[in-house]
C-alpha positions as CSV (number, residue, x, y, z in Angstrom):
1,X,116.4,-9.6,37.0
2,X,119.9,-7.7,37.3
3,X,118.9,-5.5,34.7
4,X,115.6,-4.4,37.0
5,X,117.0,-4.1,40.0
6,X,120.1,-2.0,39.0
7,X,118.8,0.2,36.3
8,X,119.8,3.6,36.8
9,X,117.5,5.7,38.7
10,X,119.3,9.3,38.1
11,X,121.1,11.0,35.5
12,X,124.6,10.3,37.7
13,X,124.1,6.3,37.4
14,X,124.6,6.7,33.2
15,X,127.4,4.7,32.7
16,X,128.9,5.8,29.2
17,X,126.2,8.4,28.9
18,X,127.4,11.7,29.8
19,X,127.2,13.5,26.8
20,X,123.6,12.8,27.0
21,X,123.1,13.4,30.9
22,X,125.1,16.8,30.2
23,X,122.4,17.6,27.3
24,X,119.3,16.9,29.6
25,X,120.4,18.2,32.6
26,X,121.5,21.3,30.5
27,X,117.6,21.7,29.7
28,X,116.0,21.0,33.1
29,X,118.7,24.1,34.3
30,X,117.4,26.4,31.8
31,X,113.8,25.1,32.2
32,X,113.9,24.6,28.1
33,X,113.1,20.8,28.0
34,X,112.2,20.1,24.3
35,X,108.4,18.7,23.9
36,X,109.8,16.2,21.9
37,X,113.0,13.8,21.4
38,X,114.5,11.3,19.6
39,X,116.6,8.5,21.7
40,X,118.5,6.4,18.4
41,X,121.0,3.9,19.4
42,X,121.3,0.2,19.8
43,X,119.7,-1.9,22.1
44,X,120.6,-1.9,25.4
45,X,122.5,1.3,25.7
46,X,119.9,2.8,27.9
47,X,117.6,4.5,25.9
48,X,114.6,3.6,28.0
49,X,116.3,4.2,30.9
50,X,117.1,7.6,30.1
51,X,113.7,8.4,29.2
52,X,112.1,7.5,32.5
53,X,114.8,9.2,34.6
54,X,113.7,12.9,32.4
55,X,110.3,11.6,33.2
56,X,111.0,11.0,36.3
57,X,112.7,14.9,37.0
58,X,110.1,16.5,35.2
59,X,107.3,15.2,37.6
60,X,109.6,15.3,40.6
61,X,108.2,17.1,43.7
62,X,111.7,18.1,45.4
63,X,114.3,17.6,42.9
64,X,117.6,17.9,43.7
65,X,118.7,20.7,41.3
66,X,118.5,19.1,38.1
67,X,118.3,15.3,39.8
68,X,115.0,13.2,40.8
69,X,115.0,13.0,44.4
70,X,113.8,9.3,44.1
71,X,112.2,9.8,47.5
72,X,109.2,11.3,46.5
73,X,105.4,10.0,45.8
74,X,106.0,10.6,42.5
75,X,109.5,9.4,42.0
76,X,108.5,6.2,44.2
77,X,105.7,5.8,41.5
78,X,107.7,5.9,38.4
79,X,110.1,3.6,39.9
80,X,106.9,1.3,40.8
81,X,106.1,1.6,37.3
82,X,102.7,2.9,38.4
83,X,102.4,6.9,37.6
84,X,99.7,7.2,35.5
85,X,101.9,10.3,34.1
86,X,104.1,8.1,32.5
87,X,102.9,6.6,29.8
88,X,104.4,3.8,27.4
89,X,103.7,2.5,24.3
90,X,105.3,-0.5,22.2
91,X,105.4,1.1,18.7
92,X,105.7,-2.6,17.0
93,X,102.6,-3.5,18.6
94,X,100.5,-0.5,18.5
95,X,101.6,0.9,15.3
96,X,98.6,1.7,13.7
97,X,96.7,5.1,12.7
98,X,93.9,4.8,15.1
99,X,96.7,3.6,17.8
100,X,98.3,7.5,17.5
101,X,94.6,8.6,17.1
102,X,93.7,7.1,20.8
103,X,96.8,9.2,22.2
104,X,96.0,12.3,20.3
105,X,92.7,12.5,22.1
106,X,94.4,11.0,25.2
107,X,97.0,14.2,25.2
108,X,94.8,16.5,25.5
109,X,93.3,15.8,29.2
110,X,95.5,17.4,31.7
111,X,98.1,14.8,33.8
112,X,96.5,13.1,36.5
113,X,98.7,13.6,39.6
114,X,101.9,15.0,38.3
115,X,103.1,18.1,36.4
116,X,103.5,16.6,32.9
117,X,102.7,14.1,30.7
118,X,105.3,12.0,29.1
119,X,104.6,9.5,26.2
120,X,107.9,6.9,25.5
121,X,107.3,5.4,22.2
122,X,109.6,2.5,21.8
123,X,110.6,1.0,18.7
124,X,108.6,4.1,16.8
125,X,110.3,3.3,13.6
126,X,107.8,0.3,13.5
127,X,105.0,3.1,12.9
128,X,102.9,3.1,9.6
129,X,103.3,6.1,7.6
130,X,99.5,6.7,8.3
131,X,100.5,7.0,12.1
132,X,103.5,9.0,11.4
133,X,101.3,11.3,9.7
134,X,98.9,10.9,12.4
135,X,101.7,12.0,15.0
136,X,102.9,14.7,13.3
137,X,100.1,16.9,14.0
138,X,100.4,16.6,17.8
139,X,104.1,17.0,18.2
140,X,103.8,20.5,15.6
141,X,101.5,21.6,18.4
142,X,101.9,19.8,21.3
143,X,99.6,20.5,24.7
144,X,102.2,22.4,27.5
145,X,102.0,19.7,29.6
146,X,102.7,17.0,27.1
147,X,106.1,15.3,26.9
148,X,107.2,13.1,23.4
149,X,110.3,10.7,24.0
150,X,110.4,8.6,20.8
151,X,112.8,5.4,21.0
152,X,114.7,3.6,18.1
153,X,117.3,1.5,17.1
154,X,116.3,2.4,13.6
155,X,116.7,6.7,13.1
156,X,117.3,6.1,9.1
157,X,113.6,4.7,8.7
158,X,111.9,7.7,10.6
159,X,110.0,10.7,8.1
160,X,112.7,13.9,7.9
161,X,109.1,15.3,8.7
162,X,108.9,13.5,12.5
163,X,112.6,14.3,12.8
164,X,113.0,18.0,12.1
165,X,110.2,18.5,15.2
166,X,112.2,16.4,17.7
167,X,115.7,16.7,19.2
168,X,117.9,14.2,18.6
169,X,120.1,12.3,20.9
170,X,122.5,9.4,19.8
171,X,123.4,6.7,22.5
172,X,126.7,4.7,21.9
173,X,127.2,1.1,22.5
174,X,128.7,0.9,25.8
175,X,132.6,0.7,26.2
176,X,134.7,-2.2,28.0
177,X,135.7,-0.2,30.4
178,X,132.1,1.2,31.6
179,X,130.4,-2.0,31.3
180,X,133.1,-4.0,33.9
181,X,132.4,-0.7,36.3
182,X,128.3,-1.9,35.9
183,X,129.3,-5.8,36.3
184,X,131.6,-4.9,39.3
185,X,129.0,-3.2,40.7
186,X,126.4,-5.3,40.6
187,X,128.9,-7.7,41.5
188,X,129.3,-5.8,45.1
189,X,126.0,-5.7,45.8
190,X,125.2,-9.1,45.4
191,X,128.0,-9.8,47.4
192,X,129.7,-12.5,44.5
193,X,132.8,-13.2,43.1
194,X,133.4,-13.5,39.5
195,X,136.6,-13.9,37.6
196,X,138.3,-11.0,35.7
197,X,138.6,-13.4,32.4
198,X,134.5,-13.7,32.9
199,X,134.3,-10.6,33.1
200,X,135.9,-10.0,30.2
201,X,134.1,-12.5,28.3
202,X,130.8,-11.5,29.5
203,X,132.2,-7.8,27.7
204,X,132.8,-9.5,24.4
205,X,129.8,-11.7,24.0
206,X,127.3,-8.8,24.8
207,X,128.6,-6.7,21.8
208,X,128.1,-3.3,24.0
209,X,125.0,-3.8,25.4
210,X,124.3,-2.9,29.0
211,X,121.5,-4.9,29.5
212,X,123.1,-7.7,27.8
213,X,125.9,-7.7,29.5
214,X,123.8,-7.6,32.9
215,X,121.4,-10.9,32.0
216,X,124.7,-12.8,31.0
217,X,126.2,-12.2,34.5
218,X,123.1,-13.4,36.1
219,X,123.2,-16.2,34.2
220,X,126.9,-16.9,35.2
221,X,125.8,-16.0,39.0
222,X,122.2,-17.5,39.3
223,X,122.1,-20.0,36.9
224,X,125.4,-21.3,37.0
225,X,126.1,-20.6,32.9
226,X,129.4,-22.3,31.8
227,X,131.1,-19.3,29.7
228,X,133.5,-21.5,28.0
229,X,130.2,-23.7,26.4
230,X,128.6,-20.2,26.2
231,X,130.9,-18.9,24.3
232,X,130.9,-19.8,20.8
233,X,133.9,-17.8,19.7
234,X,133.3,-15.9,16.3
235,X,137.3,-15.3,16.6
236,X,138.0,-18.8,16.9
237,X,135.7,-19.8,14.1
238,X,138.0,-17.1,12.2
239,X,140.5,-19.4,13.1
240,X,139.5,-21.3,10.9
241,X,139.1,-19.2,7.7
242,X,142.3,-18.0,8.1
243,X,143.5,-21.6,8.5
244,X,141.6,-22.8,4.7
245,X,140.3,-25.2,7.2
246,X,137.0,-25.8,5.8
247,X,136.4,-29.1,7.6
248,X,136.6,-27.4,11.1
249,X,134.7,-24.4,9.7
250,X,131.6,-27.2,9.6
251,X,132.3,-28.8,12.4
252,X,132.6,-26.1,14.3
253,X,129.4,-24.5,12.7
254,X,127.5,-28.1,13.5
255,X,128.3,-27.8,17.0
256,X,126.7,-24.3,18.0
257,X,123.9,-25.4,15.7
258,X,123.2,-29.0,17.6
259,X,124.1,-26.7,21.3
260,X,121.1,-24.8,20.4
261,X,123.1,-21.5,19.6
262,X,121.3,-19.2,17.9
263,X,122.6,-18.8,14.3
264,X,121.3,-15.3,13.6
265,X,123.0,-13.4,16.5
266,X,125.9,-15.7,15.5
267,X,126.0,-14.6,12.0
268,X,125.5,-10.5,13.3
269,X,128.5,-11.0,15.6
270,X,131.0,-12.6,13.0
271,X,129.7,-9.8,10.6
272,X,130.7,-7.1,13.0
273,X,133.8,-8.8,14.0
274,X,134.9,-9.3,10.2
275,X,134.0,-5.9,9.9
276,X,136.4,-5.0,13.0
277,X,139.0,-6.7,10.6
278,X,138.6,-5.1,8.0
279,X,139.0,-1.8,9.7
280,X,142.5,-3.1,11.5
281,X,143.7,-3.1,8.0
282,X,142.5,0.5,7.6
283,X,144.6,1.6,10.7
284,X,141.7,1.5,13.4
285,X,143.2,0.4,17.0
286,X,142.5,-1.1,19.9
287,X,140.6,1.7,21.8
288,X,138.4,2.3,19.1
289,X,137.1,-1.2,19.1
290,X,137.1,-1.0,22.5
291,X,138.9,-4.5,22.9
292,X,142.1,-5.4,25.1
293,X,145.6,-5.5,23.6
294,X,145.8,-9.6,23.6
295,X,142.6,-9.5,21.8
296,X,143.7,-6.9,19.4
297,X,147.3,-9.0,18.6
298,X,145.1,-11.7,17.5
299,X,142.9,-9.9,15.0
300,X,145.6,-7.9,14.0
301,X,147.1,-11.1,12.8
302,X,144.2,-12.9,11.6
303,X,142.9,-9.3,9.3
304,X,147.0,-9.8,8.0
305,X,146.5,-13.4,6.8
306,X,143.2,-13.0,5.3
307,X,144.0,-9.6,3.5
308,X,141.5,-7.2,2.5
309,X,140.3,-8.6,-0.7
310,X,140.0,-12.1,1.1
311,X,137.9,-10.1,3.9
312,X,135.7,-8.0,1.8
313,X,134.7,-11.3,0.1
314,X,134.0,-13.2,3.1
315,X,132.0,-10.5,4.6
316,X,130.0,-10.0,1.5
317,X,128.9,-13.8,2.0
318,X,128.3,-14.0,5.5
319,X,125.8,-10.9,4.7
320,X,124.0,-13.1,2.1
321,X,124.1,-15.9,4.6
322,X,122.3,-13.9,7.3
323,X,119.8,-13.0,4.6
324,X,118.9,-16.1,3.3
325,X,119.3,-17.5,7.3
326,X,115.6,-16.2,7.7
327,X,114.2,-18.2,5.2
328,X,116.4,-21.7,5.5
329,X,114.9,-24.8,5.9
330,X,117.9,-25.4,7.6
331,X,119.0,-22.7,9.4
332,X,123.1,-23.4,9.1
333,X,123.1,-24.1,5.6
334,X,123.7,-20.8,3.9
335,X,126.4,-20.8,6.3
336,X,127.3,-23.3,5.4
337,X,127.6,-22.6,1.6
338,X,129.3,-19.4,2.5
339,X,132.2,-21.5,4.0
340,X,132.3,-23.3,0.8
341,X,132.5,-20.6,-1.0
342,X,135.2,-18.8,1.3
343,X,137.7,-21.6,1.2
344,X,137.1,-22.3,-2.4
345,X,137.7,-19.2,-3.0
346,X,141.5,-19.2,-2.5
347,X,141.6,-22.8,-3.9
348,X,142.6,-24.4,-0.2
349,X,141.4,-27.6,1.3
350,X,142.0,-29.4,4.5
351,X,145.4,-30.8,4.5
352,X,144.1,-34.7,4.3
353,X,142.7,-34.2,1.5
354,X,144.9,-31.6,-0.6
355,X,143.8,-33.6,-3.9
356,X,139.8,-32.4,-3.5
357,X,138.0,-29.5,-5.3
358,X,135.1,-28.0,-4.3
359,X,131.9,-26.2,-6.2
360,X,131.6,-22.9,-5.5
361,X,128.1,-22.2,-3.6
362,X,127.0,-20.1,-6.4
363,X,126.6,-22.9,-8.4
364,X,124.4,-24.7,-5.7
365,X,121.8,-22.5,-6.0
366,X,118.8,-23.4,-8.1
367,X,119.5,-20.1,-10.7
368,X,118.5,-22.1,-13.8
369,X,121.8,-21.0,-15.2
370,X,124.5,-23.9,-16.8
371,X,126.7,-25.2,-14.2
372,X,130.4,-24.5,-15.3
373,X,132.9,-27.6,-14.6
374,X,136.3,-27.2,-13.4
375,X,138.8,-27.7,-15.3
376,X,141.1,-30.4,-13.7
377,X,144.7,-29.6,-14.7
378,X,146.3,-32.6,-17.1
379,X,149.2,-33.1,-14.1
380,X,145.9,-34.8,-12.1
381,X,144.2,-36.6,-14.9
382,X,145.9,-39.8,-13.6
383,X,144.0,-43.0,-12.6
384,X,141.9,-42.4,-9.6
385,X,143.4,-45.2,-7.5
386,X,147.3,-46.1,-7.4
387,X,147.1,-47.1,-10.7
388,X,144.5,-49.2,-10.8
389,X,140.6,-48.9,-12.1
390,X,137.6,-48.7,-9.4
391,X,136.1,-51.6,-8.2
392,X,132.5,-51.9,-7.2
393,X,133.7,-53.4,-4.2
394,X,136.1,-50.3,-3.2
395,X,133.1,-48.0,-4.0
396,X,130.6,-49.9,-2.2
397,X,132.9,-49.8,0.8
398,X,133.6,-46.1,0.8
399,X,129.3,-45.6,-0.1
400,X,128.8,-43.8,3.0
401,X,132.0,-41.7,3.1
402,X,130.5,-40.5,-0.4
403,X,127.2,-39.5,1.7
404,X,128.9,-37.6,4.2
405,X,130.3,-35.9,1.8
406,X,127.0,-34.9,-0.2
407,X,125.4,-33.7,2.5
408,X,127.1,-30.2,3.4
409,X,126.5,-29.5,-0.5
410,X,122.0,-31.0,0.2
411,X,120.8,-32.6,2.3
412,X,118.3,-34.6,-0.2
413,X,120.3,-35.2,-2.4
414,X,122.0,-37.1,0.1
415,X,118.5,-38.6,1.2
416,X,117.9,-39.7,-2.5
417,X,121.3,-41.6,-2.4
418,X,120.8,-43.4,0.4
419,X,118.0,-45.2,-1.5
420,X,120.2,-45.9,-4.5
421,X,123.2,-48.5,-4.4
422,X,126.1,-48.9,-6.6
423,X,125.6,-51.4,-9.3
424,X,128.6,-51.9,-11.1
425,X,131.6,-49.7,-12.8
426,X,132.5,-49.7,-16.5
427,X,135.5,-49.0,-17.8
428,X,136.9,-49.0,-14.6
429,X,136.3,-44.9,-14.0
430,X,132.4,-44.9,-14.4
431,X,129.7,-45.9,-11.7
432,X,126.7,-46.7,-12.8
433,X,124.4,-46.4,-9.4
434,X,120.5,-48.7,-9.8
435,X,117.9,-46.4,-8.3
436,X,114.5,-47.7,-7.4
437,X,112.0,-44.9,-8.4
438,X,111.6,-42.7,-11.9
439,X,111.4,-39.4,-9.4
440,X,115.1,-40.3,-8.1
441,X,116.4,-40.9,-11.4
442,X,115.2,-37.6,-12.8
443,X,116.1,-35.8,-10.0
444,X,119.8,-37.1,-9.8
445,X,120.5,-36.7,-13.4
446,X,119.7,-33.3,-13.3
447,X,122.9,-31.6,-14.3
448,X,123.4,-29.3,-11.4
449,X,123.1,-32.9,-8.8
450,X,125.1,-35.2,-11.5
451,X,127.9,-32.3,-10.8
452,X,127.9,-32.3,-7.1
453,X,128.2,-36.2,-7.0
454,X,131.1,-36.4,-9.4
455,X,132.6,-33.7,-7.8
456,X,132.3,-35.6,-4.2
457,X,133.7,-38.5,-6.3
458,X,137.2,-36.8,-7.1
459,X,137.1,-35.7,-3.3
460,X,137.0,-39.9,-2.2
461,X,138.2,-41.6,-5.4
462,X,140.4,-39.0,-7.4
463,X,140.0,-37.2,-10.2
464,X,138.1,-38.5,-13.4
465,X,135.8,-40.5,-11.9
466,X,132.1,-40.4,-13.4
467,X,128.7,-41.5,-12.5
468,X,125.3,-42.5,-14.6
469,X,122.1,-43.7,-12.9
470,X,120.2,-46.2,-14.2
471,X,116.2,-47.5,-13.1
472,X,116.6,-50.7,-11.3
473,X,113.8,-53.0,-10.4
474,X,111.2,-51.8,-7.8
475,X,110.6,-52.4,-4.3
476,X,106.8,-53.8,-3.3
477,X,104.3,-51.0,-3.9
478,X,103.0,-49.6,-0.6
479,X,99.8,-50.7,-1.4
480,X,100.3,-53.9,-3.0
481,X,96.7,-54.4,-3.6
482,X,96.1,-51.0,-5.4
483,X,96.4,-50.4,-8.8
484,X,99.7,-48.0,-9.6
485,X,98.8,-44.5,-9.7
486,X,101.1,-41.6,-10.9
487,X,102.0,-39.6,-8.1
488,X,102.5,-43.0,-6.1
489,X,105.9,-42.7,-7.7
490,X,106.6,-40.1,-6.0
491,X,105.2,-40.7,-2.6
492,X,107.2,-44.1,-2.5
493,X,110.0,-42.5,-3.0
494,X,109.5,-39.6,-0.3
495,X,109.2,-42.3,2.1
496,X,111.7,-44.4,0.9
497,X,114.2,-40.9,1.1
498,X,113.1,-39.7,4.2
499,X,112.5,-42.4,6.0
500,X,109.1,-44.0,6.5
């Protein structure tokens, strides 16, 4: 792995990190190394890495002033990952009291072959308050040859008590122009070639993260990754937003679902890039977001078109989005639903069909409140069809466009219409659909479903059109031979929705 093989093995290697070399280096000069720190930053910035290095010095047997000689037994070992010195310990997984209670007996015994002992806690925000409590007692009196290095990506959710006996250092996510000096490194060594515009889009897509940035070039070298399928643009999605395109909003957010994309990181890297947006407006340039100036023309424009109320709004519903995303049966409908929301906020559609009007999502969600109905303005309150009344055949021929429509707004409801048909049409605006089962009936008369299907109906038929469902005759029983029981109802109609 790239990220193995060309971690940094000295204080001098730090890309992006000299305020924090300068800090440690400092200390190992004035031999006044703190028994305890605090590494807080975001993944990948080399928080880890850092920690090993001071390890590393502390334990070195011929240093080179205030640099690990890397030559050494010891130095040899650490890079090994075999000095018994050197201990580290995943705080997610050993986050317990009697997990802190093992080390505090542990610190006490003098180090085995080096001069000091050093404990890297990773992720020590994931600690119970019992085993912060627990570790508070040993760093307030630490053994002399005992070492703390406590790593987080998470400093807000550590006690003030922990913090006030540690220093703090802050790593920064890493900027362009230190992470293309890493790639083009690494790129050297391995003797490969790899095109500036990769480069560059290997930058973007690891959101500042060294070791992201690394295991996407290896990807791109060793494994042959395609960036162009790789990268599913959140500016580009953007595009759309800006656009009112809701339709490609969709389709676009179908695709990177169907390629496998991951839709959480997805929805952390539009937040951030909304966010970036939204701080274009406020006069933040292109350095500061560490992007190039192409890059910064197009958000510049796109933050300009959307405007800051537009922005705030979207942002405030892709947050909700990612929220819910945990918990989804399907993953890219809250998404989804935000997109809705977005484009119906400012009352746009997709140009082929500028007559539509769409729910807000708020109303999709199961609140128990009372679903409000637009108002459609009297200039639209015209027959639906040149005209002319709706036949049952013109709605039985434009059935499944009505399905496709459904299903962005739920999926079973869709399901439930797909077991239904359309029956016949009175007064030449109402459908009257035959459904099979007393469970679909109910469930499609509900208010908040009857609205979603009329309002697909004024998307495909015009405005005006209504729908009532009536219980038609049923299909053979599954078990013909069985007398009718009361939840059959509703298994027969599971299977008849889902498919059996």
């Amino acid at each position: 792995m790239y990220y193995l093989k060309y971690r940094p093995k000295d204080f001098s290697k730090l890309f992006g990190l000299e305020d924090v070399a300068a800090a440690l280096k400092n200390a190992l000069k004035k031999n006044q190394v703190a028994h305890a720190y605090i590494f807080t930053g975001p993944k990948g910035s080399g928080k880890t890495t850092t920690a090993r290095i001071l390890a590393k010095t502390l334990n070195c047997e011929n240093p080179k002033g205030e640099e690990p000689c890397n030559e050494c037994g010891h130095c040899r070992a650490v890079n090994e990952g075999r000095f018994l010195d050197l201990i580290e310990i995943d705080g997610a997984s050993h986050r317990g009291i009697d997990d802190i209670r093992q080390l505090r007996e542990k610190i006490k015994l003098a180090p085995t072959a080096g001069k000091a002992k050093v404990y890297i806690i990773d992720e020590v925000h994931m600690l119970t308050a019992e085993a912060f409590n627990a570790l508070l007692k040993t760093l307030e009196e630490p053994p002399a040859h005992a070492y703390f290095i406590l790593a987080t990506t998470e400093l807000q959710k550590i006690p003030e008590t922990i913090k006030s006996r540690c220093q703090i250092l802050h790593f920064k996510r890493g900027k362009k122009e230190d992470l293309a000096k890493k790639l083009e490194l690494i790129c050297r060594e391995e003797g490969v070639q790899v095109s500036p515009s990769d480069i560059e889009k290997i930058i973007s897509l690891s959101e500042g993260g060294f070791r992201n940035a690394e295991t996407l070039l290896e990807q791109v070298v060793v494994g042959g990754l395609d960036l162009s399928r790789a990268d599913f643009s959140v500016a580009d999605f953007t595009e759309n937003l800006v656009g009112n395109d809701r339709r490609g909003a969709l389709e676009y957010l179908n695709r990177i679902f169907e390629d496998g994309e991951n839709l959480s990181v997805f929805s952390q890297r539009l937040i951030l890039y909304l966010r970036s947006l939204l701080l274009i407006l406020g006069g933040v340039g292109a350095e500061v977001l560490a992007v190039d100036e192409e890059s910064y023309k197009r958000m510049s424009r796109q933050a300009q078109s959307l405007g800051r109320e537009r922005l705030i709004f979207a942002l405030t519903k892709f947050l909700a989005a990612a929220d819910l995303g945990r918990f989804a049966p399907i993953p890219s409908l809250p998404l989804e639903l935000a997109v809705f929301d977005i484009c119906a906020e400012t009352g746009a559609v997709p140009s082929d069909r500028a007559e539509s009007k769409e729910i807000p999502a708020d109303l999709l969600e199961p609140s128990g409140g009372k679903i409000k109905k637009e108002e459609i303005p009297e200039s639209k309150k015209s027959a639906p069809q040149q005209e002319g009344d709706l036949t049952l055949e013109e709605i039985t021929a434009k059935w499944e466009s009505v399905l496709k429509e459904i299903r962005p707004f739920n999926h079973s409801l869709e399901a439930l219409l797909r077991s239904a048909r359309p029956k016949e049409t009175e007064g030449g605006k109402n459908l009257v659909v035959e459904v099979f089962y007393k469970f679909h009936k109910d469930r499609l008369s509900e208010p908040r479903n009857r609205e979603i299907v009329e309002k697909v109906f004024d998307s495909v038929f015009g405005p005006g059109a209504k729908v009532s469902f009536i219980l038609g005759e049923k299909k053979v029983p599954l078990r013909e031979t069985e007398p009718e029981r009361g939840n059959e109802d509703i298994v027969t109609a599971a299977l008849e929705a889902f498919g059996s």
